[in-house]
Backbone bond lengths (Angstrom), bond angles and torsions (degrees), N, CA, C in turn:
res aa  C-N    CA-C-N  psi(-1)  N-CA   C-N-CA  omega(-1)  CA-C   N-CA-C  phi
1 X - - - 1.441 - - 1.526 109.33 -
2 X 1.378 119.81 137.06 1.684 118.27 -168.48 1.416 82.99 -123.47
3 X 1.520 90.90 153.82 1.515 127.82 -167.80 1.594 114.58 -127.98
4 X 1.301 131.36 121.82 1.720 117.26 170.43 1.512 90.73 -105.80
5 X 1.879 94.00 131.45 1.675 110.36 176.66 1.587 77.60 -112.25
6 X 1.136 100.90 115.69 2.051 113.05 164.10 1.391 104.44 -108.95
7 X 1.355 114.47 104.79 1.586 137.38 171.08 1.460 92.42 -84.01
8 X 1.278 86.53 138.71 1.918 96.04 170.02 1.790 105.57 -113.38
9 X 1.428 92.64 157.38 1.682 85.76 -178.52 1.731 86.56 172.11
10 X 1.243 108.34 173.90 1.409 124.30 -145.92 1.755 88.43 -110.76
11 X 1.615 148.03 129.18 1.426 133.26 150.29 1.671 114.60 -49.91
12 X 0.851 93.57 152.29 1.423 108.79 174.44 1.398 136.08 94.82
13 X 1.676 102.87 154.27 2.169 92.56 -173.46 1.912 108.79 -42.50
14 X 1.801 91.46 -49.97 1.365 100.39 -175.22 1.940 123.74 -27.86
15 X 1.198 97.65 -54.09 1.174 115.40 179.94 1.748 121.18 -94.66
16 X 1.540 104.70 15.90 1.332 92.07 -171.32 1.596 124.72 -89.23
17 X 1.935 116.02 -10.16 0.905 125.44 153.82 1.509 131.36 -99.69
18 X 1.277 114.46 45.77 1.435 113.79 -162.65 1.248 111.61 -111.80
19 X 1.399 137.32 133.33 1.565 127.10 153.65 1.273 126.99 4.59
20 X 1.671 117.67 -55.63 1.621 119.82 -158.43 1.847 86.23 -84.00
21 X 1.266 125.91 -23.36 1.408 118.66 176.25 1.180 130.75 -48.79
22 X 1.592 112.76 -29.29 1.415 125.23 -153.18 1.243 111.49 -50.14
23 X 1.490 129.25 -11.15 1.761 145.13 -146.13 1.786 91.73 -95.08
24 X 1.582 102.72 -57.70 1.120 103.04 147.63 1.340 170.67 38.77
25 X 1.520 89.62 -111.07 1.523 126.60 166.60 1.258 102.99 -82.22
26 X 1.334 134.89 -23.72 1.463 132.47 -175.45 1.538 107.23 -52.17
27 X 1.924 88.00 -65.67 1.097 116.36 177.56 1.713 109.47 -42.92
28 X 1.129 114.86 -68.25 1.491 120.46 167.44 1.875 121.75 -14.39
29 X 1.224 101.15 -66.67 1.589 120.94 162.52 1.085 127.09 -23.79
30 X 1.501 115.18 -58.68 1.734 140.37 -174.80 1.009 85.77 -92.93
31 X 1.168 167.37 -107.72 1.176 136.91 -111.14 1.804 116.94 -88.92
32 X 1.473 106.71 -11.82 1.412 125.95 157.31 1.660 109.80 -50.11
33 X 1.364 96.69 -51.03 1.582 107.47 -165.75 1.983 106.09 -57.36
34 X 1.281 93.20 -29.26 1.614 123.71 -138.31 1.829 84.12 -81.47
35 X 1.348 105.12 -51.00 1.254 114.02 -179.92 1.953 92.71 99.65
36 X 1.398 93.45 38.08 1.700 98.46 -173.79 1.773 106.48 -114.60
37 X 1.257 106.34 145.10 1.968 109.16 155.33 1.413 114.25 -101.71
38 X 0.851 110.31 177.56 1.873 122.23 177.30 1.607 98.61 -119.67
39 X 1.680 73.68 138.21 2.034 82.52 -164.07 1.696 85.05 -100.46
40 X 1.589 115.02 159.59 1.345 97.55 156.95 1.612 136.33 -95.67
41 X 1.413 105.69 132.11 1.587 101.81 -175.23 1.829 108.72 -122.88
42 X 1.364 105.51 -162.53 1.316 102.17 -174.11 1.579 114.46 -67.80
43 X 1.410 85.67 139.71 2.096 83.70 173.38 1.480 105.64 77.95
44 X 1.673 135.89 -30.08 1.444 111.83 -171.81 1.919 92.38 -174.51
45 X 1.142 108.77 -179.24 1.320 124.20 157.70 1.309 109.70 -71.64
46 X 1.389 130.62 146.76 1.669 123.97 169.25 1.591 100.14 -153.90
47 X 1.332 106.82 149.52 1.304 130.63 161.22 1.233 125.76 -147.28
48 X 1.691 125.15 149.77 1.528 123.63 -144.97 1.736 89.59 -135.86
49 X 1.773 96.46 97.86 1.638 91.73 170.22 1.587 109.64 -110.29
50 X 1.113 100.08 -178.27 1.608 118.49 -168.10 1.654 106.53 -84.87
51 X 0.899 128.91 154.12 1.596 125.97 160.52 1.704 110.12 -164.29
52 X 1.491 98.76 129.67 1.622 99.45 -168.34 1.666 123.20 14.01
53 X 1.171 126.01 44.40 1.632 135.46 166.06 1.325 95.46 107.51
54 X 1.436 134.18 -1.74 1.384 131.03 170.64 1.140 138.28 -89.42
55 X 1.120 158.46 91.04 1.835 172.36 156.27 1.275 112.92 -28.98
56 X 1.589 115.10 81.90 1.716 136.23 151.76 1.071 114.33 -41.22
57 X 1.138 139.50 98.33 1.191 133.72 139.49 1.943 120.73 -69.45
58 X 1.687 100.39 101.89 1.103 79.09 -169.08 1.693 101.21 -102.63
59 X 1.415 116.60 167.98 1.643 115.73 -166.42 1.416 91.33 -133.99
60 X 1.243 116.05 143.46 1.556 131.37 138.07 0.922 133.11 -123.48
61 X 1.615 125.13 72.01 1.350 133.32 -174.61 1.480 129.10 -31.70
62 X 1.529 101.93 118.26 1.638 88.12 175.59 1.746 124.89 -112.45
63 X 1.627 92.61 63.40 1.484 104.14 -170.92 1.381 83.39 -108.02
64 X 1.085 154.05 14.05 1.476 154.72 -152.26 1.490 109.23 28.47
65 X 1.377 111.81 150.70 1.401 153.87 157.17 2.023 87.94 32.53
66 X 1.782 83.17 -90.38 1.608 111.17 175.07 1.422 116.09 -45.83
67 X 0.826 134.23 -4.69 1.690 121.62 177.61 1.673 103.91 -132.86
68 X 1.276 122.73 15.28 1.428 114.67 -175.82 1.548 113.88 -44.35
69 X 1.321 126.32 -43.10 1.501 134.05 -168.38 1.824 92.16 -46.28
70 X 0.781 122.28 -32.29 1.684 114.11 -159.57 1.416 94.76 -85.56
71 X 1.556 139.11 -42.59 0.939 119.29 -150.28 1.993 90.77 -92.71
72 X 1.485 122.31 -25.16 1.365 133.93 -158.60 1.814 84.37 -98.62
73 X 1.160 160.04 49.49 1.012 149.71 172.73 1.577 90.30 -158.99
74 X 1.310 138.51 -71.51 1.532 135.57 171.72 1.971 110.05 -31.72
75 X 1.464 117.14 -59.09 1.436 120.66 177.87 1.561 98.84 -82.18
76 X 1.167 141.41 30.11 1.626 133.71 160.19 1.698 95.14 -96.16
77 X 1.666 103.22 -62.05 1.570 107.04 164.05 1.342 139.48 -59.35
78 X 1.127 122.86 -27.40 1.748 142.85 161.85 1.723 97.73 -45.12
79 X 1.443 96.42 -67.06 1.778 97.08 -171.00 1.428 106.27 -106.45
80 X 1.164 132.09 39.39 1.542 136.84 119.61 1.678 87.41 76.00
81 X 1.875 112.94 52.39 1.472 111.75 -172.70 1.730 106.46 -108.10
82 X 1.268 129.57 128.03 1.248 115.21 -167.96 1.545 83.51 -76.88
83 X 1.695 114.37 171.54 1.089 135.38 172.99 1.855 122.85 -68.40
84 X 1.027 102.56 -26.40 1.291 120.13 159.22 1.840 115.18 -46.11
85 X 1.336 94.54 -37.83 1.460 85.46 177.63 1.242 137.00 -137.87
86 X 1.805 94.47 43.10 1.264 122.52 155.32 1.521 123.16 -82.67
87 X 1.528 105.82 136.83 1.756 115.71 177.01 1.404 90.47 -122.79
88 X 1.349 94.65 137.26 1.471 106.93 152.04 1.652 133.55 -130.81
89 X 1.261 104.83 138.86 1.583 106.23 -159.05 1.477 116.53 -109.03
90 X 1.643 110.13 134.07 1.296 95.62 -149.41 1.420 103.57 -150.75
91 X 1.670 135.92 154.13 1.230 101.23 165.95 1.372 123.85 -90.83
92 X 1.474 134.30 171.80 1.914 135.45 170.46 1.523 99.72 -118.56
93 X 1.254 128.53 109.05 1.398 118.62 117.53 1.225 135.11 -14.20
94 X 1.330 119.21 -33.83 1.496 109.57 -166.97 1.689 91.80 -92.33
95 X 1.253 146.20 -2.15 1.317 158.60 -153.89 1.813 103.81 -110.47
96 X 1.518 114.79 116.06 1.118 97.44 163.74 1.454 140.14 -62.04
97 X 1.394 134.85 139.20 1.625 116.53 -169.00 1.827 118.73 -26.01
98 X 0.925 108.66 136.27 1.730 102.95 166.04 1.719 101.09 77.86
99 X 1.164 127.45 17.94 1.692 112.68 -167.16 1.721 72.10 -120.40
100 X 1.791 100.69 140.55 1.291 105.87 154.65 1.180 131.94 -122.23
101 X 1.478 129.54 162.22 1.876 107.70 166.73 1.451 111.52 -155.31
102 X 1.075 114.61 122.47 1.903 106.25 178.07 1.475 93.06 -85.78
103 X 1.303 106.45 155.16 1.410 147.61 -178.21 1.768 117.52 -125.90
104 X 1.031 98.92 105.58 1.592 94.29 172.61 1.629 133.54 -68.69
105 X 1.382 104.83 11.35 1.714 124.82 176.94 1.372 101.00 148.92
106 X 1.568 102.83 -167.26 1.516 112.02 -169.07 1.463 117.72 131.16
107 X 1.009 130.30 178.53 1.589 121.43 175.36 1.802 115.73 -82.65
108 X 0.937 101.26 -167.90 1.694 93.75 -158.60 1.783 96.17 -99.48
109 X 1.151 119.01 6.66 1.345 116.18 -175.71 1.631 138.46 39.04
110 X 1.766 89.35 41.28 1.675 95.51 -166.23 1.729 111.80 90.18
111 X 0.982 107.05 -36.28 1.461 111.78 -171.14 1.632 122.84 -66.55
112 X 1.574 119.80 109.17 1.452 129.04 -139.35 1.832 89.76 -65.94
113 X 1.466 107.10 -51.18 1.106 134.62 -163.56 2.151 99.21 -39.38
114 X 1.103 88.93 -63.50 2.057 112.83 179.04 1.110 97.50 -65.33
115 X 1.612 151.35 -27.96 1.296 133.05 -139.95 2.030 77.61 -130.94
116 X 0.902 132.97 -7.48 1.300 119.32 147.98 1.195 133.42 -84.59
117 X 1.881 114.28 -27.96 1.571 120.08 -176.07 1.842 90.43 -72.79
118 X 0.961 127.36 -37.58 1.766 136.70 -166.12 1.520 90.74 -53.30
119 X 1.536 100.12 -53.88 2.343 91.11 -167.99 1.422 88.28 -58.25
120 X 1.009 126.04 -70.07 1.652 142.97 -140.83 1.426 86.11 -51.17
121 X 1.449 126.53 -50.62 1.714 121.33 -145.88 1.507 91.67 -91.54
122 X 1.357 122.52 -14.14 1.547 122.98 -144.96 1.314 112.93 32.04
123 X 1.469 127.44 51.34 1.095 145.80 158.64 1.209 126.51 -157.51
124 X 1.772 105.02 156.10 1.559 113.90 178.07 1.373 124.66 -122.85
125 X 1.448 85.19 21.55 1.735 93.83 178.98 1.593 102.24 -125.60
126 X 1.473 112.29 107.09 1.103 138.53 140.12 1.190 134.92 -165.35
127 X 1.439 145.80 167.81 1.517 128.61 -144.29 1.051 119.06 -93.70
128 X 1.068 123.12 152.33 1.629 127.49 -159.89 1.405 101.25 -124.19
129 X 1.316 127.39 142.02 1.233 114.96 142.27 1.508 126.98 -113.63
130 X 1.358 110.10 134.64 1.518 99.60 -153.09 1.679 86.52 -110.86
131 X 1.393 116.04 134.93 1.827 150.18 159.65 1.600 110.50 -75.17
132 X 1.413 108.92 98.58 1.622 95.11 178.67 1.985 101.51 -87.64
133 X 1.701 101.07 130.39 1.336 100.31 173.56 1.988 94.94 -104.20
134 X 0.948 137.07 9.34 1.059 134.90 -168.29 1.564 132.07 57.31
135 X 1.460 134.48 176.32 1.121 128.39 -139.44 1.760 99.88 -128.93
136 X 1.272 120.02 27.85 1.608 132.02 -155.52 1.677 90.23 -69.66
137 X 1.388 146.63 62.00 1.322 127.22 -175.82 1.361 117.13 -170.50
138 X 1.442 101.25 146.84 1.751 90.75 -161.91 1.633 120.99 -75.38
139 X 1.485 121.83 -169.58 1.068 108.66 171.67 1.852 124.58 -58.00
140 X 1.252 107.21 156.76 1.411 95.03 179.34 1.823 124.53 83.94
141 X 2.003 100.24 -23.24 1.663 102.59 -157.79 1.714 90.45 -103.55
142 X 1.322 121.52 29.04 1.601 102.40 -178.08 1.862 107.68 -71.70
143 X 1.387 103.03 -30.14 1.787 100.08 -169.99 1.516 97.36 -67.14
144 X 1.237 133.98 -52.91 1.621 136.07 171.22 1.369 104.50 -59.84
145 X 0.647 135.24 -10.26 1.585 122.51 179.40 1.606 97.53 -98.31
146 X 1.159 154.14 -54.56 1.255 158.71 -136.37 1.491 90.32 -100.20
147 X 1.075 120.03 -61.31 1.337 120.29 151.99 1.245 152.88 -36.32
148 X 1.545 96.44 -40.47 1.270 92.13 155.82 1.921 146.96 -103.73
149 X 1.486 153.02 175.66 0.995 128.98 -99.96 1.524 76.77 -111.41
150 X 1.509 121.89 169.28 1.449 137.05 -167.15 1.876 104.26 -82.92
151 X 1.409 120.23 106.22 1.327 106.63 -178.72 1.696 132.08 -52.47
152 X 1.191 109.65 -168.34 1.518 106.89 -160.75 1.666 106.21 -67.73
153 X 1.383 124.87 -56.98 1.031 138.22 178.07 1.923 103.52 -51.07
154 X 1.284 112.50 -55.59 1.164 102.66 167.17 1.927 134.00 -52.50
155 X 1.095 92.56 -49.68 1.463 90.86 170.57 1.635 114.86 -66.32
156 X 1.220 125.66 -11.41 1.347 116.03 179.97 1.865 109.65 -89.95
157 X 1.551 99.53 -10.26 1.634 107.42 155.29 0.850 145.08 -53.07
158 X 1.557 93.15 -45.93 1.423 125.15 -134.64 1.952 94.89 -68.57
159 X 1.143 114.04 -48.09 1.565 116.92 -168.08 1.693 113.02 -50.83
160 X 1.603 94.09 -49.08 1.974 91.42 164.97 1.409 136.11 -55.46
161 X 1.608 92.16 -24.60 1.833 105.39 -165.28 1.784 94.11 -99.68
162 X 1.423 131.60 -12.89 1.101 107.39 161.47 1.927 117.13 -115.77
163 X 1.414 104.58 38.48 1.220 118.39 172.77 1.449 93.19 -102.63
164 X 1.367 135.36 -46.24 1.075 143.62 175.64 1.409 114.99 -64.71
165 X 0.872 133.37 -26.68 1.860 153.35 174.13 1.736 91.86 -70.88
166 X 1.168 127.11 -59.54 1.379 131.51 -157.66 1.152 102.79 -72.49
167 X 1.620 124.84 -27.19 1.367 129.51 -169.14 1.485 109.96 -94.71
168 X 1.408 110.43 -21.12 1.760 123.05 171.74 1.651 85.13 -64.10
169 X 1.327 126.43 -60.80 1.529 118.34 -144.18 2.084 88.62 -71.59
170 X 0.899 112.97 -67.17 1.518 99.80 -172.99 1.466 117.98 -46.91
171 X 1.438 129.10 -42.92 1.566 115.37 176.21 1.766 98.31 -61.16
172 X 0.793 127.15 -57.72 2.089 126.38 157.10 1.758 100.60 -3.74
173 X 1.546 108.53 -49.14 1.962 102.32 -153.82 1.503 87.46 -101.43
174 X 1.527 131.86 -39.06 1.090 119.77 -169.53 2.039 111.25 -102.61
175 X 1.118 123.45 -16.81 1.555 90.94 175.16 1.709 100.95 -121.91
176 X 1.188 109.07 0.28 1.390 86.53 169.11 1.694 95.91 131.94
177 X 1.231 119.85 151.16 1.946 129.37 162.01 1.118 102.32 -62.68
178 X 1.583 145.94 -51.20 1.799 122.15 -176.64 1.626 103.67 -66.27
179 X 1.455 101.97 -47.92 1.249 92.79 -153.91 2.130 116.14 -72.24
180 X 1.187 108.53 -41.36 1.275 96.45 139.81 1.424 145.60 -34.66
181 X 1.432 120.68 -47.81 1.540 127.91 170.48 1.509 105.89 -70.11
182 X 1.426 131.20 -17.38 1.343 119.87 153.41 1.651 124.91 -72.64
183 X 1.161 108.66 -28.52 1.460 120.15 -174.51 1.334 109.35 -88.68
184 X 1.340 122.97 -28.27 1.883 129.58 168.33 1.659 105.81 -73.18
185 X 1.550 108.49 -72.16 0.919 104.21 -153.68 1.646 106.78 -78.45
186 X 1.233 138.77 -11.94 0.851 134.02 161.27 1.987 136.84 -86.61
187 X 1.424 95.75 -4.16 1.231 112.84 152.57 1.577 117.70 -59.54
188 X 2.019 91.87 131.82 1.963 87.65 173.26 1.528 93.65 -91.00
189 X 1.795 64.29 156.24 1.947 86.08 -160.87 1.842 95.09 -140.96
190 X 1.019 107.53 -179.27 1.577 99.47 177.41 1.274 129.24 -85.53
């Protein structure tokens, strides 16, 4: 059974340690784990790992942030993935750092990244996994803040909170969207 994990994240050095990356770094993780690289193909980086009899397709679109739907809607059809078993990984503001939660649809919550895959999919139902980087910023500072790079204390987190991210996306391929969203979102977390 194949799976598209669509990490969102920004190309470039510029953006390669930043908040909006974290989708990313997810991606980064699993295929680290995997003992895998990302080759480049159309629309993004991709690599195809294994998980208990299941086939990740994982994506990192490199249409940036704002246009993900094109690159996560072309590889849904490429590899013949119903929508059902698409995740997408992403970061939330509205999420404290390190808190996670899949969502089985919903509106895109501001989020450029979701509110483009929605035109592209003509839909808003499929699972998300949402990365809380938190909301530390004043009025007006959300584009610099998301943007900008993960502080010290944070980055010395960061390796647990996306070991834990990687493990949301596989209970995702192997027991199922409820049963995962009980095991994420009801996991204590920080």
């Amino acid at each position: 059974m194949k799976y598209l994990v669509a990490c969102l994240g920004n190309i470039g050095l510029e953006y390669e340690n930043t908040r909006h990356n974290v989708g990313f770094k997810v991606a980064d993780t699993l295929a680290a784990a995997a003992g895998l690289s990302f080759s480049t193909e159309r629309y993004g980086g991709v690599a195809e790992c294994r998980h208990k009899g299941r086939t990740l397709i994982l994506l990192k679109p490199s249409t940036y942030m704002n246009l993900s739907g094109k690159a996560v809607s072309y590889w849904l059809q490429a590899e013949k993935i119903p929508l059902e078993r698409l995740l997408v990984v992403l970061d939330d503001i509205n999420l404290p750092f390190e808190r996670l939660r899949i969502r089985s649809g919903g509106s895109d919550g501001g989020h450029n990244g979701l509110k483009n895959i929605a035109l592209m999919l003509e839909s808003e139902n499929y699972a998300r996994l949402r990365c809380g980087v938190g909301s530390n910023f004043g009025k007006g500072q959300q584009i610099d803040f998301v943007l900008g790079e993960w502080t010290d204390d944070e980055r010395t987190l960061l390796p647990s909170y996306l070991s834990r991210a990687a493990d949301a996306v596989k209970s995702f391929a192997t027991v199922g969207l409820e049963r995962a969203m009980n095991i994420v979102n009801t996991a204590k977390q920080a």
